[in-house]
Structure formats: C-alpha cells, structure tokens
One Martini backbone bead per residue (centre of mass of N, CA, C, O) as a GRO file, in nm:
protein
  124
    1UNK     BB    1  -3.109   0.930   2.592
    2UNK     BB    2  -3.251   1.190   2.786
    3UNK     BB    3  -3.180   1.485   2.610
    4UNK     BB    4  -2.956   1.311   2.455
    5UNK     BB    5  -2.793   1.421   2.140
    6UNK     BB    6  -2.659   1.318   1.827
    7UNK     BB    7  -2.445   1.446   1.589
    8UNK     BB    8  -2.147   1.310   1.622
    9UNK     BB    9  -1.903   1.099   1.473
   10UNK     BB   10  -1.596   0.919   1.535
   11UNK     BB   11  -1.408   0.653   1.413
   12UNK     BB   12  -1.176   0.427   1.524
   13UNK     BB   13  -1.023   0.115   1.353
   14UNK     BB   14  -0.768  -0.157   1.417
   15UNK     BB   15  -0.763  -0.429   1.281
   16UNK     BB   16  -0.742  -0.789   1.336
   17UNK     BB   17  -0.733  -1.043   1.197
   18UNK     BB   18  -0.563  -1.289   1.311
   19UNK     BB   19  -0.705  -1.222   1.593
   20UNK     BB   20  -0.972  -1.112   1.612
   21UNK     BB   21  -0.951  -0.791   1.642
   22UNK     BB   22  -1.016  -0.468   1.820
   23UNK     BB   23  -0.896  -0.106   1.800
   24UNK     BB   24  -1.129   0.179   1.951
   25UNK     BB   25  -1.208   0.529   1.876
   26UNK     BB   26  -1.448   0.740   2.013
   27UNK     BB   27  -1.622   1.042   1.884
   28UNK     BB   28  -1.865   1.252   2.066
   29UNK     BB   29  -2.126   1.480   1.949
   30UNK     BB   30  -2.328   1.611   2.160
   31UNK     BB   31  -2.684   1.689   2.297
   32UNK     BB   32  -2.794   1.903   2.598
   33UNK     BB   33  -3.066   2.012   2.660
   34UNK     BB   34  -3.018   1.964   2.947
   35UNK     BB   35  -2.895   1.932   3.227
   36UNK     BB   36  -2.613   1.659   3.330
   37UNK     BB   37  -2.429   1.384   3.507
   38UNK     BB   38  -2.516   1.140   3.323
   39UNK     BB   39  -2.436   0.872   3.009
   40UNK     BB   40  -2.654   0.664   2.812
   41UNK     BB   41  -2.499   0.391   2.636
   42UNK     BB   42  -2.485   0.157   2.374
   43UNK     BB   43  -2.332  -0.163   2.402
   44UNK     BB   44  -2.119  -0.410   2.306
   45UNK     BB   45  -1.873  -0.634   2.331
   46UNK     BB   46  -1.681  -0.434   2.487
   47UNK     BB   47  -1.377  -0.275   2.627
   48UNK     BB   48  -1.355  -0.023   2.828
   49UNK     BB   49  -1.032   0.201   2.933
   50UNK     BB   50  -1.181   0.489   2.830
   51UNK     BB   51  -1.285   0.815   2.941
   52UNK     BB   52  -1.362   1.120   2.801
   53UNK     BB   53  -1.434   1.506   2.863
   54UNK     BB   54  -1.486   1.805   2.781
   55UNK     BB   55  -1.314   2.061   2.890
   56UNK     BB   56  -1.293   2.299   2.734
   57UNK     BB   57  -1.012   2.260   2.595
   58UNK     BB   58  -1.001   1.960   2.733
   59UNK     BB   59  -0.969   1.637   2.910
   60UNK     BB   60  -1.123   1.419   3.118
   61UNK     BB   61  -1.183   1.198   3.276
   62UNK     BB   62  -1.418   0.936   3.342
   63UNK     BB   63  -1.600   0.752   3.481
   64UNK     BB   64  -1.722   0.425   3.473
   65UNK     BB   65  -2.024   0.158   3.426
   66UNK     BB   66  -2.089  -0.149   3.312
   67UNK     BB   67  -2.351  -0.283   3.186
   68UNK     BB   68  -2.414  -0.661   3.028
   69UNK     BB   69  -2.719  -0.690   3.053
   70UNK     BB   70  -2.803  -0.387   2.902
   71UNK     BB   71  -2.567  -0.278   2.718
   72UNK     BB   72  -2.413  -0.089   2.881
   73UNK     BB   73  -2.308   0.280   2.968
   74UNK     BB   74  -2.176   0.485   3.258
   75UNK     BB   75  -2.126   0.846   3.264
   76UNK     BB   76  -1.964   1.057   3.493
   77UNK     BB   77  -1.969   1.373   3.495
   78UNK     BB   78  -1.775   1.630   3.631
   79UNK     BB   79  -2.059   1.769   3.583
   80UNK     BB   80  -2.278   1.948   3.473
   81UNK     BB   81  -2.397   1.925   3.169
   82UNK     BB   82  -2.467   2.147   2.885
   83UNK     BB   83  -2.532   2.084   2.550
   84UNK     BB   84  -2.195   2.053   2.399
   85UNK     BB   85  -2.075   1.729   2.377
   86UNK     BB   86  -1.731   1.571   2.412
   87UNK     BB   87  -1.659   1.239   2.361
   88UNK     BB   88  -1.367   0.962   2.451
   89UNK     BB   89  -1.333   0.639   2.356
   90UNK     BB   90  -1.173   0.332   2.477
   91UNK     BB   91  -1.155   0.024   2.298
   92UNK     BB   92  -1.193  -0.337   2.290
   93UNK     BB   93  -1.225  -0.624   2.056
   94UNK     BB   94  -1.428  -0.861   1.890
   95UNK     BB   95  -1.409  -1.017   1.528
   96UNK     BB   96  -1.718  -1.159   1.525
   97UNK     BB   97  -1.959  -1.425   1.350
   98UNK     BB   98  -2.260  -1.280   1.399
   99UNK     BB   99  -2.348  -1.018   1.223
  100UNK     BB  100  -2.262  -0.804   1.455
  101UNK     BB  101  -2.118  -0.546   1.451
  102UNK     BB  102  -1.825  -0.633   1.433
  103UNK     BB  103  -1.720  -0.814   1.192
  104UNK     BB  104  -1.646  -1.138   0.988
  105UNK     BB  105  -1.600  -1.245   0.657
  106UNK     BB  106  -1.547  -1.513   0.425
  107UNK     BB  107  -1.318  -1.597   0.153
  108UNK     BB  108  -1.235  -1.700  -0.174
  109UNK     BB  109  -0.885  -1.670  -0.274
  110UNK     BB  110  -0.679  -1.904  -0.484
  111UNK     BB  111  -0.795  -2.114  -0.217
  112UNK     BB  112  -0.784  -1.920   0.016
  113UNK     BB  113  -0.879  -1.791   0.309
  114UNK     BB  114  -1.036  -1.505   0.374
  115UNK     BB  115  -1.098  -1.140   0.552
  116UNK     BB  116  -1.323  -0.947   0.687
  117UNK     BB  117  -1.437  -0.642   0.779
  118UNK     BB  118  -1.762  -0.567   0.914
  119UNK     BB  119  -2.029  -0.318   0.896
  120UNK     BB  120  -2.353  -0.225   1.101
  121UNK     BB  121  -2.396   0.058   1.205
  122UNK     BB  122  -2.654   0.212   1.427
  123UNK     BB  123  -2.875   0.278   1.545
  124UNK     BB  124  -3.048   0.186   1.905
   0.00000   0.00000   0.00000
C-alpha cells in the first residue's frame, strides 16, 4: 500500500478445531499519508464477506474486490481520504497444515491425537 501505513490491527478469531474452520474481524487503523480512493491489502485463502470503514462516529459498507491469483484485496473507499482510516473487515477461512497464516498443528496427549491452532502472522 503506497502512502498507506498500519498503525494497528486488532484480531479478533473464533476457531473450529472440529471442523478446522475459523471466523475472523480484524480492526485495522490505517495512515494515509496522501489522500486515497481504495486499499490494497494483502489475504491469502480467507472468504471475506464483510468489509466496513469508518466515517465520522459510524461504518459503512465498502466494496470491495478479490484477486486470489495476487492473494490480493481491493477495498473501495465511499470517498477519497487522508489520515487516520479504520477498517472493519469480517471473514472466514480453513484452519490449514502447512504451517502458513493461521494453521493447525497435532500432538498426543494420553495416547489420543489433539489439535492446537497455531499462527505467525508477520507483515508482508
């Protein structure tokens, strides 16, 4: 994102291990140091089906498209905007094994296998 600077996420995730799934919002405060008409972030294998950004006290709706060939996403902005900016996006995704984005990982305790959810998110 070019001009646009994270400030701060907040995650928010409720994993399935049964079903190796998981719903996910984060909270994202941006810095635009330019004004802005859309943002480009980068997902890997998440379904987004909700995407907010702040306006004033309130949220609203923003378009928003997928490039899964780029692991890309393009959120249009209601209007151009510097500064602080603070989306709301909301999403599920699959609690995958090998060890990328939010991942599975197996152990044995009591002779039974167990299942933790395990993640290393970095910027990238």
């Amino acid at each position: 994102m070019t001009g646009v600077n994270p400030i701060k996420y907040k995650i928010h995730l409720e994993p399935d291990l049964k079903n190796f799934r998981f719903a996910g919002s984060t909270e994202i405060l941006l810095d635009a140091v330019r004004p802005v008409s859309e943002i480009i972030l980068n997902i890997l294998e998440l379904a987004i089906w909700n995407c907010r950004v702040q306006v004033g006290d309130s949220f609203v709706d923003c378009p928003f498209y997928v490039n899964p060939g780029k692991e890309e996403m393009t959120i249009s902005l209601p209007r151009e905007m510097a500064g602080n900016i603070t989306l709301m996006i909301d999403y599920v995704g699959h609690i995958n094994d090998k060890m990328a984005g939010f991942y599975r990982s197996q152990y044995k305790s009591e002779g039974k296998v167990r299942y933790i959810a395990v993640t290393q998110f970095e910027e990238s």
